[in-house]
N, C-alpha and C positions, 0 to 999 in steps of 0.2 A: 456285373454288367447287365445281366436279366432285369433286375431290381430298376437301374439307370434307362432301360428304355421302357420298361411297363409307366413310368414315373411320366416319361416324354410323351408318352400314349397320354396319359391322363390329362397333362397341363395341356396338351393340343386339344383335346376332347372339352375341358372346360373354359376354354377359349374361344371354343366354336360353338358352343352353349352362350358365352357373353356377348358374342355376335349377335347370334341368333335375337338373343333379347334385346339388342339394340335396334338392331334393325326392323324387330315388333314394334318396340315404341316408336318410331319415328317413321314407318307409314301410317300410322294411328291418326287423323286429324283433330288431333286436341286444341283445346280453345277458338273451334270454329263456330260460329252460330246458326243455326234454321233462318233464314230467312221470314219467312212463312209463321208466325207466331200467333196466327189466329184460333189455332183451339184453346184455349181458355176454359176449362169445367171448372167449377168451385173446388178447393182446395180445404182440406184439413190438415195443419201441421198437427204433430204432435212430438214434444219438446219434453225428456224425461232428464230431469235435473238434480243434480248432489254436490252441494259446497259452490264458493265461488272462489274469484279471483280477478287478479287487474285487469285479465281481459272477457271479461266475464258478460262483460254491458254492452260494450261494441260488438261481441259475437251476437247476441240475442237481437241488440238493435237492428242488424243487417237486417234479420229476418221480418221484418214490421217498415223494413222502406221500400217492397218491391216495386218495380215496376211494372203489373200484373193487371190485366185489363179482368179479368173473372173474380167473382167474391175469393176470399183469404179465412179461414178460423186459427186461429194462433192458439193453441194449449198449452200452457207449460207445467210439467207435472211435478211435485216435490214430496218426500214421502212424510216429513216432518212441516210441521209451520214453524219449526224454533232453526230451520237450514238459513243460514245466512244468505241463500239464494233467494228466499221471499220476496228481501228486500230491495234485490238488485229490480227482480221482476217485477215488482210495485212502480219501481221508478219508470223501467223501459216500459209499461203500457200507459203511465201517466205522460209521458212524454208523447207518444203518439194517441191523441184519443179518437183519432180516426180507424184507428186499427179496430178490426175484433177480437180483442187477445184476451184472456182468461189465466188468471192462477189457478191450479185444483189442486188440492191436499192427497196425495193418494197415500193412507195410511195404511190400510192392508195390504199385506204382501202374501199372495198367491203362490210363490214359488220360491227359489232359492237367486232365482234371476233377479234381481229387484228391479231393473230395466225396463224388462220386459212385466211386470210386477205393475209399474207405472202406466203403462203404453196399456194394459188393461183396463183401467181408470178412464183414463184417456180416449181410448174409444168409444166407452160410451156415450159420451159427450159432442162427438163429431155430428156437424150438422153437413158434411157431404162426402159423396160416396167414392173422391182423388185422395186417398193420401199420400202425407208425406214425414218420415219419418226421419229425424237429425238428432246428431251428438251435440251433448250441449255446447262443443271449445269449435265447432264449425263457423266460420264468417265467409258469407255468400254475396256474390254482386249484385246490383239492382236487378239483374234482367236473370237472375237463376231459374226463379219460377216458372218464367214463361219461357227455358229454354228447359227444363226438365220434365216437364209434362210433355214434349212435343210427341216422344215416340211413344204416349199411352193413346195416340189417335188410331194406331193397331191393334185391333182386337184379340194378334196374337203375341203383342207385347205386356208380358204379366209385371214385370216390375223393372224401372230405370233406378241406376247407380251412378256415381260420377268416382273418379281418381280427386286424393287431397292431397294437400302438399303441411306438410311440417313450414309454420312459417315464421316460427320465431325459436331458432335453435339458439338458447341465451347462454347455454353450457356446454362443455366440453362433451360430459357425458349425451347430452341431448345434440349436441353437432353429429356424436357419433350414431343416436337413433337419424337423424334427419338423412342419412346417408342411404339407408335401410328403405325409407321411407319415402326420399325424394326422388332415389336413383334407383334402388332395385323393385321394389313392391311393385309397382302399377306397372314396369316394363314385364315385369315377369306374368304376369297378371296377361296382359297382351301378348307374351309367347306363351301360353298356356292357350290363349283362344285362337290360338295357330293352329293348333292339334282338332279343336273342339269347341265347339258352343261352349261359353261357361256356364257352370251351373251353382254357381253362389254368388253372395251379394256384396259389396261390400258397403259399409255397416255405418259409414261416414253420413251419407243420404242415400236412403231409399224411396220410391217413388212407387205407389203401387195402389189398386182398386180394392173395394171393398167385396165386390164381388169373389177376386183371387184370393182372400185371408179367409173371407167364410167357408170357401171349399177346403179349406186346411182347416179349418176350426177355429180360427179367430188365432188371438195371440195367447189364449191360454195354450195351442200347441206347443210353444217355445219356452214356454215358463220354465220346463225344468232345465233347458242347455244353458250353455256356456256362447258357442257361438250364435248366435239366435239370427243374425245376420246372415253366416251359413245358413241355417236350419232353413230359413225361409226361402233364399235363393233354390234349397235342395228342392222344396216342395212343390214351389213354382214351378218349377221346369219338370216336375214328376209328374203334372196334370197335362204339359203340352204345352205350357207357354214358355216365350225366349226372356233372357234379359238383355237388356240394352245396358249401353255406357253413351252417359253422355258427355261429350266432348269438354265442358265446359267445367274446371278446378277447383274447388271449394277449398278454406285456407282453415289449417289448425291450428290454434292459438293457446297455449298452454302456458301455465305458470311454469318457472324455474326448477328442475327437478335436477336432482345429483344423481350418480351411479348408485346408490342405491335403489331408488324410484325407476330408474330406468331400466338397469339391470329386472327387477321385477317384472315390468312390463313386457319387453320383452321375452322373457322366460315364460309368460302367461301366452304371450303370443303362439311362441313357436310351441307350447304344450295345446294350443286352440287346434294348431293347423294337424299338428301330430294323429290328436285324436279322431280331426274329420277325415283327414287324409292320410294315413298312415305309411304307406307303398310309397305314393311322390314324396312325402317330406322325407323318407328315409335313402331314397335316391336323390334331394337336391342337393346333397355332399358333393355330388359330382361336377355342381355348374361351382364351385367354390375354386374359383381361379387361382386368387392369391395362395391358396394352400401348398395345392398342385403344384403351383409353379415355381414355391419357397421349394419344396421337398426336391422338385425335379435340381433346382439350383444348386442344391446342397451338394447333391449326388456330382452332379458335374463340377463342381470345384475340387470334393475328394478327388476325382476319376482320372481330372484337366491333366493330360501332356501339350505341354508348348510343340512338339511336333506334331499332333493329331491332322491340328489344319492345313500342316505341308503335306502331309499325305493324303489327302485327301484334294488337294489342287496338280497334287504330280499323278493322280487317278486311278489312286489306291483307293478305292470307294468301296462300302458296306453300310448296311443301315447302322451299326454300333458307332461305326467310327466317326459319321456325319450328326452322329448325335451329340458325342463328345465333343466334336469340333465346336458345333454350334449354337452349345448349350447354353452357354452364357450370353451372349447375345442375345437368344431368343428367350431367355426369361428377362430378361432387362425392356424388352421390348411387347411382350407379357405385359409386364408390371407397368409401363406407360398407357398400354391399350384400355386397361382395367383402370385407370384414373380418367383418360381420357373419354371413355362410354359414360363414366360416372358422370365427369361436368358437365357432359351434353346432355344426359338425362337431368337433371338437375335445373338446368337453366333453363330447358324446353318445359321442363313442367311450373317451376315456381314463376323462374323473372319474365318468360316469353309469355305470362299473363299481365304483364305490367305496358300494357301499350302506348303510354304518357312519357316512358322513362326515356331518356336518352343522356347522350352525351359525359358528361365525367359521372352524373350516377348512374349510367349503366356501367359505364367499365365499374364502378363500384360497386355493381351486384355478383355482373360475369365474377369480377375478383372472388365475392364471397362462396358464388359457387366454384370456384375453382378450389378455395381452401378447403372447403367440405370434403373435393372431391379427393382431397391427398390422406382426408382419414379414409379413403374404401379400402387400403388394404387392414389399416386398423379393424374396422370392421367387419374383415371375412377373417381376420386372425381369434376375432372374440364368437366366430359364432360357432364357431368350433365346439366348445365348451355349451353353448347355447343347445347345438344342435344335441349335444352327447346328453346332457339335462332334460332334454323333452322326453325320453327316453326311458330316464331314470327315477322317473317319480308323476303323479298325478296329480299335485297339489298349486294351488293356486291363491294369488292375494287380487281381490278384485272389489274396489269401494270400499274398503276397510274389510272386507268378510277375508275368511281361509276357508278355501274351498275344496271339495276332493272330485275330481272329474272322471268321472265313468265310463266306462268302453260308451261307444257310442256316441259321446259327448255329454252325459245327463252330467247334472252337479247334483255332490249332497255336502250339506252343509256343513264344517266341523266343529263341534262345541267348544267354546272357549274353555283354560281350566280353570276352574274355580282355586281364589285360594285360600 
């Protein structure tokens, strides 16, 4: 019976956690815009790229149609000239010759990062002193630019980030990352800056001054991590400056990947968060609803007497006995709560960016998010193992390499074996 109410403790405990996190992301005002879009500085992207794919040209093209009243430098970096991304990037700067866009070969690699290895290359190339810094699978709307530079017109805002959305979940296994990514990440992300300023970046776009990367030492400081993304958020905010989020959605576009591919990423992930964060990732077991509230369920159907509930209505009352009664019920109604935060985050972030859509294709979006939302328990059942994984090894697959990641976050590299 001990066991049956610590269990009832817990699922209420990680219920009041999935609250919490909803109710972060939806006073957030996402997808609102500045008004006021007259600061305009010159802009340097910088674009570090490996392999392509079908959505490979329309993610890049977004970038070269802003609507941006300040000069633009477009970099795109590749480490090889024989990457079949060359080609793509031949095409997108031929197609706009108004743009200032640039291919660069970054052949040396400084670190174990290749990324970050690129983004080295690349800066020295930069003809102004705003950057900005994007994954190659990112597609951004016309008016991104000039809605993400707006809060570097504070002298104490050191770097702008935005939330992305997963937006082409084509697989089963990939429904089950979009779930991760469209409904938990960026709310949790927002109850975390409940607590406190955050202090890392996320890594989709970053937005940042030349002056803030010098006082860190440029990006050969990040050369040797894993999350570099982190690393610079840490740094930023360890001179005194804030980061911002900017309200406005950037979409991921990724080729088809199966449970293998995914499974990986994933694993890389929660071993990223592991190593920067070690204390919170080993305590977010506990906002893990669905677990708690299987486990709490279980107990109570062992435990269930068909009389519990009559005595407890004729005023035989105890905390054991109301927990019994109620048990089943209140995990059944758990397990709705936990799909139902999921669609609303979901739909708030992906489709409530779609301001055009209505009528029977919107109820065709809401539908799709609603189907996502019926894998969230599937997906706090897999992270289980995820979480217990991070745990139990240091290694990692990132762009083809095997990596071994170091207290700290440092990467070293592991030799392939020869045969």
């Amino acid at each position: 019976m001990l066991l049956h109410f610590i269990l009832a403790a817990l699922a209420v405990l990680s219920l009041a956690i999935t609250l919490w996190q909803w109710l972060a992301a939806r006073r957030f005002p996402l997808h609102q815009r500045a008004a006021d879009t007259s600061f305009a500085p010159g802009i340097t992207l910088l674009k570090p790229l490996k392999g392509c794919d079908a959505e490979t040209h329309a993610c890049l093209s977004s970038w070269l149609k802003q609507d941006y009243r300040g000069p633009v430098q477009v970099l795109f970096g590749v480490a090889s000239p024989e990457d079949p991304v060359c080609e793509v990037v031949r095409q997108v700067i031929a197609e706009h010759p108004q743009a200032n866009a640039q291919l660069v070969i970054c052949a040396e690699q400084f670190g174990p990062n290749a990324k970050v290895s690129s983004l080295i290359h690349l800066d020295r190339l930069a003809q102004h002193d705003h950057l900005l810094v994007s994954d190659a699978d990112t597609r951004v709307p016309p008016d991104f630019l000039a809605q993400v530079i707006q809060p570097l017109r504070d002298p104490q805002a050191g770097l702008v980030c935005c939330f992305y959305a997963l937006a082409n979940a084509s697989t089963l296994a990939m429904q089950w990352e979009a779930v991760g990514v469209n409904a938990d990440f960026w709310s949790q992300v927002l109850q975390s800056r409940t607590l406190k300023p955050i202090d890392f970046a996320l890594g989709a776009v970053m937005a940042t001054r030349r002056k803030q990367l010098e006082e860190l030492g440029g990006f050969r400081s990040l050369v040797d991590y894993l999350a570099d993304d982190y690393q610079l958020g840490q740094q930023i905010t360890r001179r005194g400056y804030r980061i911002e989020i900017c309200p406005v959605v950037v979409e991921c576009w990724e080729c088809p990947q199966g449970w293998r591919e995914v499974w990986a990423h994933q694993l890389r992930w929660a071993r990223t968060i592991r190593v920067c964060q070690p204390v919170p990732y080993f305590f977010s077991i506990l906002g893990n609803v669905t677990v708690w509230n299987l486990l709490f369920l279980g107990t109570s159907l062992t435990i269930f007497s068909s009389s519990a509930l009559d005595r407890v209505l004729c005023g035989q009352f105890s905390p054991f006995l109301l927990v019994q009664a109620y048990g089943v019920p209140f995990s059944l109604g758990v397990l709705l709560g936990r799909i139902g935060s999921a669609n609303d985050c979901m739909v708030w972030l992906r489709f409530e960016n779609l301001p055009n859509v209505g009528g029977l294709e919107r109820v065709m979006t809401d539908s799709r998010a609603g189907l996502q939302a019926l894998l969230a328990p599937v997906k706090d059942l897999l992270q289980i193992p995820i979480w217990a994984l991070a745990f139990l090894g240091n290694t990692v697959e990132w762009r083809g390499q095997r990596l071994r990641v170091l207290r700290g976050g440092k990467l070293v590299p592991i030799a392939s074996k020869q045969p």
